[in-house]
C-alpha positions as CSV (number, residue, x, y, z in Angstrom):
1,X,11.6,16.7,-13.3
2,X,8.5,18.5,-14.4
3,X,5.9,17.9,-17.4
4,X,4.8,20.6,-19.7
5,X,2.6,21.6,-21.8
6,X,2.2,24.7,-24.1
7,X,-0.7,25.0,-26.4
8,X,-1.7,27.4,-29.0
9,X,-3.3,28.0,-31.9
10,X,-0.6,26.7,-33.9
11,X,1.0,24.1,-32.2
12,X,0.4,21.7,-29.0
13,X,4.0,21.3,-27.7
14,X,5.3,19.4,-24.8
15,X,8.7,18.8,-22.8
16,X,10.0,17.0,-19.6
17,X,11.8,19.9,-18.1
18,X,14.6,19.4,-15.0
19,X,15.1,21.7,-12.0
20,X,17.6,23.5,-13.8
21,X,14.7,24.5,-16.4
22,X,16.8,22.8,-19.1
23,X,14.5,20.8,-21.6
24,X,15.5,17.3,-21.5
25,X,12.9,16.0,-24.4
26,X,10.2,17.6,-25.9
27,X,7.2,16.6,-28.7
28,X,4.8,18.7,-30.6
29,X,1.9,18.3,-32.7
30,X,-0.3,20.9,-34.7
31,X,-3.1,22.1,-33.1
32,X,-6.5,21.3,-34.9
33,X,-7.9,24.7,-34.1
34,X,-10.6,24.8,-36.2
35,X,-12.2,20.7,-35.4
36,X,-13.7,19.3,-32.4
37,X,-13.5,19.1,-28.7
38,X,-12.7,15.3,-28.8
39,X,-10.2,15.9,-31.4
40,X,-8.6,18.8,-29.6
41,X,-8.2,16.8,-26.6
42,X,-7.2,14.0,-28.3
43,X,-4.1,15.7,-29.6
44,X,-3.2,17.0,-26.2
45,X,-3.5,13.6,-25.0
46,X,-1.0,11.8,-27.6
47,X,1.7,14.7,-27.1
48,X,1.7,13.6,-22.9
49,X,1.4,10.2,-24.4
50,X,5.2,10.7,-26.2
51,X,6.3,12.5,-23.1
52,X,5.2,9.5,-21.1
53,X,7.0,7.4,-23.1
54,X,10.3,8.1,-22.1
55,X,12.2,7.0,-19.1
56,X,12.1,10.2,-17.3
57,X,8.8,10.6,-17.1
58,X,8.6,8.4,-14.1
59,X,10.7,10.6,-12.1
60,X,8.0,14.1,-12.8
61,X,6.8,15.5,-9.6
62,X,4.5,18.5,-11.4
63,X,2.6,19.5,-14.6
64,X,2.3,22.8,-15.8
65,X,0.4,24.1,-18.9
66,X,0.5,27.2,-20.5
67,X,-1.9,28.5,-22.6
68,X,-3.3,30.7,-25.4
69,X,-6.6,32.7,-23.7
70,X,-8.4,34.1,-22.5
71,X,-8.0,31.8,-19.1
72,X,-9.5,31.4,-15.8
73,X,-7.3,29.7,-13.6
74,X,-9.0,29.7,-10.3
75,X,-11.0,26.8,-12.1
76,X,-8.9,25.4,-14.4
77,X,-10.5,26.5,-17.3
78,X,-9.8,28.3,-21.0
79,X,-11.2,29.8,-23.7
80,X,-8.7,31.1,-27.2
81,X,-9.9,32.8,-29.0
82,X,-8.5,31.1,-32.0
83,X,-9.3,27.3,-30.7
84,X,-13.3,28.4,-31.2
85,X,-14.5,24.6,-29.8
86,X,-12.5,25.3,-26.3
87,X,-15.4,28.1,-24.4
88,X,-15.1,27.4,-20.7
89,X,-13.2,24.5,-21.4
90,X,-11.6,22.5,-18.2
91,X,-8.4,21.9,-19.8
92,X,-6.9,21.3,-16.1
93,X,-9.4,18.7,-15.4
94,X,-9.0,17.0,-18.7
95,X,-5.3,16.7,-18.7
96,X,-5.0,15.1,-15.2
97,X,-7.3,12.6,-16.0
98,X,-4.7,10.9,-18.3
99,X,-4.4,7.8,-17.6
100,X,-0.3,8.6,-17.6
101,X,-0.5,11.0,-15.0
102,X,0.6,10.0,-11.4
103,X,-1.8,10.6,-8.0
104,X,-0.8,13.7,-6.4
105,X,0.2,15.4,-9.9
106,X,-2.6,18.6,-10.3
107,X,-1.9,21.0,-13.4
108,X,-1.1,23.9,-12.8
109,X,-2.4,26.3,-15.7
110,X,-1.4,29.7,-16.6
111,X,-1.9,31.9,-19.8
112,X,0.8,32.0,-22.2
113,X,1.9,35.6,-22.1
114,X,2.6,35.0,-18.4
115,X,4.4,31.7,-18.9
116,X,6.6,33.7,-20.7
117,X,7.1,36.7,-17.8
118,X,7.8,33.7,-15.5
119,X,10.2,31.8,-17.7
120,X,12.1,35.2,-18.7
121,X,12.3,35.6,-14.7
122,X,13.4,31.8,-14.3
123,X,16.2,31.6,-17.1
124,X,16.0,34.9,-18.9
125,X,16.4,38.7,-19.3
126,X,14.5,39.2,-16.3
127,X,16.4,37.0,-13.9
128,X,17.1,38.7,-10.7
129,X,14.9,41.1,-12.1
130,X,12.2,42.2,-8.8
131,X,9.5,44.1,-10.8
132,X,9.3,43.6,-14.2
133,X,7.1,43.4,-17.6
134,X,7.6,41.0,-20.3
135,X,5.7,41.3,-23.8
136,X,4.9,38.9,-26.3
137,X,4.5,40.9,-29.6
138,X,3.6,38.8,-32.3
139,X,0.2,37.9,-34.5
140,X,-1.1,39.9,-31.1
141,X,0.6,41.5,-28.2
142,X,0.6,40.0,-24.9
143,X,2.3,40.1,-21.5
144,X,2.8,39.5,-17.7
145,X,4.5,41.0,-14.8
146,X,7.0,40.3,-12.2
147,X,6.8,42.1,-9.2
148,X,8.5,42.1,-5.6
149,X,10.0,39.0,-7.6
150,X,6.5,37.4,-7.6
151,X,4.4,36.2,-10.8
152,X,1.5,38.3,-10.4
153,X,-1.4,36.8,-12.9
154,X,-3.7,38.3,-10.9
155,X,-6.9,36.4,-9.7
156,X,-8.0,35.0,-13.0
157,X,-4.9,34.6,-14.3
158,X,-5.0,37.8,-16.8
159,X,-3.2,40.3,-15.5
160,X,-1.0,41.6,-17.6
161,X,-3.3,41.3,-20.8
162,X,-1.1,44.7,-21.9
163,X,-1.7,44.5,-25.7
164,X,-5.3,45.4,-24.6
165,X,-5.0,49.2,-22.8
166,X,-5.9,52.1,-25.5
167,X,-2.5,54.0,-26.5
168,X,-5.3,56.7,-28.4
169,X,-8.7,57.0,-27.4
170,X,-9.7,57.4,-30.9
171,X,-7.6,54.8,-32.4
172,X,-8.4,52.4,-34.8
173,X,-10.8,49.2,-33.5
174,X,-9.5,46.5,-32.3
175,X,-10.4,42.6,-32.3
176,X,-11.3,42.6,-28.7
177,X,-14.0,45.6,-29.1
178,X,-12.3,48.5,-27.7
179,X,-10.4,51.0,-29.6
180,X,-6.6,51.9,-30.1
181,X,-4.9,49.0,-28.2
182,X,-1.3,48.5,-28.3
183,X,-2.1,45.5,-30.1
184,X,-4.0,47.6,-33.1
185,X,-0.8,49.7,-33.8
186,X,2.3,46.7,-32.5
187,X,1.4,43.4,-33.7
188,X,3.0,42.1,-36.8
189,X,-0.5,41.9,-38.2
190,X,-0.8,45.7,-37.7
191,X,3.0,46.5,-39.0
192,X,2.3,44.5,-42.0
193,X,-1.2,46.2,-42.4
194,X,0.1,49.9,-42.0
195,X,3.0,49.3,-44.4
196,X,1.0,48.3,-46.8
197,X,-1.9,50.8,-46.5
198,X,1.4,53.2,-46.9
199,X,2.1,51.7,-50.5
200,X,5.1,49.4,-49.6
201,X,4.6,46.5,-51.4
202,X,6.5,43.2,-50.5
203,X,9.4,41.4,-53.2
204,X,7.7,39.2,-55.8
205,X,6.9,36.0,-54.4
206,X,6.9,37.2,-50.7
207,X,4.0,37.5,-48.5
208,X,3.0,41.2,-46.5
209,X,4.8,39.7,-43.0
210,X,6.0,41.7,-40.3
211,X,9.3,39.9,-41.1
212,X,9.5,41.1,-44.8
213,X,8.6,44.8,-43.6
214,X,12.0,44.2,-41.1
215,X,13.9,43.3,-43.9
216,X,12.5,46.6,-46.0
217,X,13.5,48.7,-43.0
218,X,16.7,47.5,-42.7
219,X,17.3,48.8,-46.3
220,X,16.0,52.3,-45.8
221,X,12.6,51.7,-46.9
222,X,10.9,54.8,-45.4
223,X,7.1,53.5,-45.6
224,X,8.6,50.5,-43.3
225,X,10.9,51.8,-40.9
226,X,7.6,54.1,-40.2
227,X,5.3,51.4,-39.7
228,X,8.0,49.9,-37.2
229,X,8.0,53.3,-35.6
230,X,4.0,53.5,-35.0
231,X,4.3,50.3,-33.2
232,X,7.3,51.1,-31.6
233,X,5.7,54.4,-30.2
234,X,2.7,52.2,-28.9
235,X,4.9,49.7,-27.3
236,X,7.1,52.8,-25.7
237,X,3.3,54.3,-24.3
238,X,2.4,50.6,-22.4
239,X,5.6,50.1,-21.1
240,X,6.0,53.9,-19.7
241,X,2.8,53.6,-18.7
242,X,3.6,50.0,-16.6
243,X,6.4,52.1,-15.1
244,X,4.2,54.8,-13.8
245,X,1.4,52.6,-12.1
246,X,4.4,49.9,-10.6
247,X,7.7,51.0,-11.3
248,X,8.9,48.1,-13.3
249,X,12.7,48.5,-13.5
250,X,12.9,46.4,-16.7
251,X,10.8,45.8,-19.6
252,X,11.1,42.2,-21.9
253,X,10.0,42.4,-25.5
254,X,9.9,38.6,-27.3
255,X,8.0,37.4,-30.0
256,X,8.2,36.9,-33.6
257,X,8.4,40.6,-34.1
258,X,11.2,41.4,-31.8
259,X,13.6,39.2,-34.3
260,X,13.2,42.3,-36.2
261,X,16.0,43.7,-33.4
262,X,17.5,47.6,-33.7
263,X,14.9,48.2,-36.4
264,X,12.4,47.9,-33.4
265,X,14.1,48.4,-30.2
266,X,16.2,51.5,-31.9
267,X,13.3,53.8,-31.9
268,X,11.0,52.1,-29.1
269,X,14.3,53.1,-27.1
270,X,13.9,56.7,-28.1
271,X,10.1,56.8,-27.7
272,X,10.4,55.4,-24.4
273,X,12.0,58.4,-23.6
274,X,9.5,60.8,-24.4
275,X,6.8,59.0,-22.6
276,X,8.5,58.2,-19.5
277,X,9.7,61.3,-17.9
278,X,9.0,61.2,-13.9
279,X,11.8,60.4,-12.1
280,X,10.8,57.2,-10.8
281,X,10.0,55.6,-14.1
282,X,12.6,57.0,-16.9
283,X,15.4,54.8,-15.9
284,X,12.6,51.3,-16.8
285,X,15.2,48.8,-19.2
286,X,14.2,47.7,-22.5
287,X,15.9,44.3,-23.1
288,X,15.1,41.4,-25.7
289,X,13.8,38.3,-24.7
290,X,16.6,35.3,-24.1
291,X,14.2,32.7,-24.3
292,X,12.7,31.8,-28.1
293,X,10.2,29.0,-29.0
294,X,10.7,27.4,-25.6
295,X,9.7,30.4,-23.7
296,X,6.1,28.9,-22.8
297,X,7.4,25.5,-21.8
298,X,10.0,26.6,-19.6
299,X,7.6,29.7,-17.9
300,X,4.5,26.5,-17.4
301,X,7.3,23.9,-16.1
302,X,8.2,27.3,-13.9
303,X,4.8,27.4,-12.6
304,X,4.7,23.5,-11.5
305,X,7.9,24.4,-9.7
306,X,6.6,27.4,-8.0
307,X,3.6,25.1,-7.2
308,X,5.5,22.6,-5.1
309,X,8.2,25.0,-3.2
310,X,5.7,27.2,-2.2
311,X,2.9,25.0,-2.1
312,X,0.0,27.5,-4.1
313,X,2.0,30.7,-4.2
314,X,3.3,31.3,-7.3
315,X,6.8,32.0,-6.8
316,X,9.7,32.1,-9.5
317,X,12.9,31.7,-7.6
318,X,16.0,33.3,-9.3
């Protein structure tokens, strides 16, 4: 059995997860983003607190914890940008000094994005899968690879940080300080934003989401389906461009704004196949994620597995 943890800017969630990676119990709690580090920690503390109180617990053998970053895990440490209080914080060495934690039990952290690369691996659409990139695209674009069927999250634990490259050197500025990311033109932030800068405006009552532009596409709203298409074209550049530099065979999208299905992966297919023309890279898959909400549980629980079997190396069997 293995303990995890998934935290965020919205939610602190945790589960005791078996060997099978199938969630035997899990608990979550909102995550007080904008308060303190005491209060912070103290709500990390009371959702391993409900874990610990059922009667598996005793029977856990690892801890992993995914999440939001930046992160450094060569010392345990992380810094979200939307949890402002946590700046170098050492989430590792503050969750195994619960009290409910056993001797011999060390976190093992890992960003979110790449939870979710090594949970799709583990249990997903990129099972069996030797070299491969899964994306997060949701309020921002993230992501993490899978190659020669290894986790790779690189020496800091950031590789893969894909909603970050420039698609267009002159593209519009994004949060992180550089110009045309993927995540500028493929977040549901940025769908919502273009649509709207295009003159669609949402039903009465209904907020600009990337979910209520989906639902506009899917009825032939042409201001929509072309703000799906810009970040569809992006997404089609990163991945084509993962294909060239590793030869990924397979390419995962999740995240709220994959839900929006064909009306995303219909013309991210067809860009793809503009961008990725050398032989080696034009036959790279598109598939949707098969893990939802869980995805970051399952990937951290993953990584505590990996820990033991191959003590340090993080390896995500099939």
């Amino acid at each position: 059995m293995y303990a995890a943890l998934d935290i965020g800017g919205t939610k602190i969630a945790g589960a005791l997860i078996d060997d099978a990676g199938a969630i035997l119990t899990r608990a979550e709690l909102p995550t007080p983003a904008r308060e303190s580090v005491s209060r912070l920690t103290g709500t990390v503390d009371a959702v391993i607190d409900r874990l610990g109180a059922h009667p598996a617990w005793g029977t856990v053998r690892g801890m992993g914890i995914a999440s939001a970053g930046p992160v450094d895990t060569a010392h345990g440490t992380v810094s979200p940008v939307n949890i402002p209080a946590w700046r170098a914080f050492p989430l590792a060495e503050s969750v195994r000094a619960h009290p409910m934690l056993f001797d011999g039990i060390d976190p093992v952290l890992i960003g979110d994005a790449v939870a979710v690369a090594a949970a799709e691996q583990w249990r997903g659409a990129a099972q069996g899968v030797g070299n491969a990139l899964c994306m997060v695209v949701s309020t921002g674009v993230g992501g993490g690879y899978v190659l020669n069927g290894r986790l790779h999250p690189g020496p800091s634990g950031n590789a893969g940080h894909i909603g970050h490259i420039s698609v267009a050197m002159d593209g519009p500025p994004c949060a992180c300080g550089a110009r045309g990311c993927v995540e500028s033109y493929a977040s549901g932030t940025a769908i919502a934003r273009h649509a709207v800068q295009a003159g669609w405006v949402p039903r009465e009552g209904e907020a600009a989401t990337a979910a209520a532009v989906a639902a506009a596409a899917r009825v032939g709203d042409a201001r929509a389906l072309a703000a799906y298409d810009r970040s569809a074209r992006a997404l089609a550049a990163a991945i084509a461009g993962s294909a060239t530099l590793l030869e990924i065979e397979v390419a995962v999208i999740g995240g709220g704004v994959a839900q929006a299905g064909d009306v995303l992966f219909t013309p991210l297919r067809r860009h793809l196949r503009s961008f990725a023309v050398l032989d080696f890279a034009r036959d790279v898959t598109v598939r949707p994620a098969a893990l939802a909400r869980d995805a970051g549980l399952v990937g951290a629980a993953a990584a505590a597995r990996a820990r033991m079997t191959e003590q340090g190396s993080v390896y995500v069997s099939g």
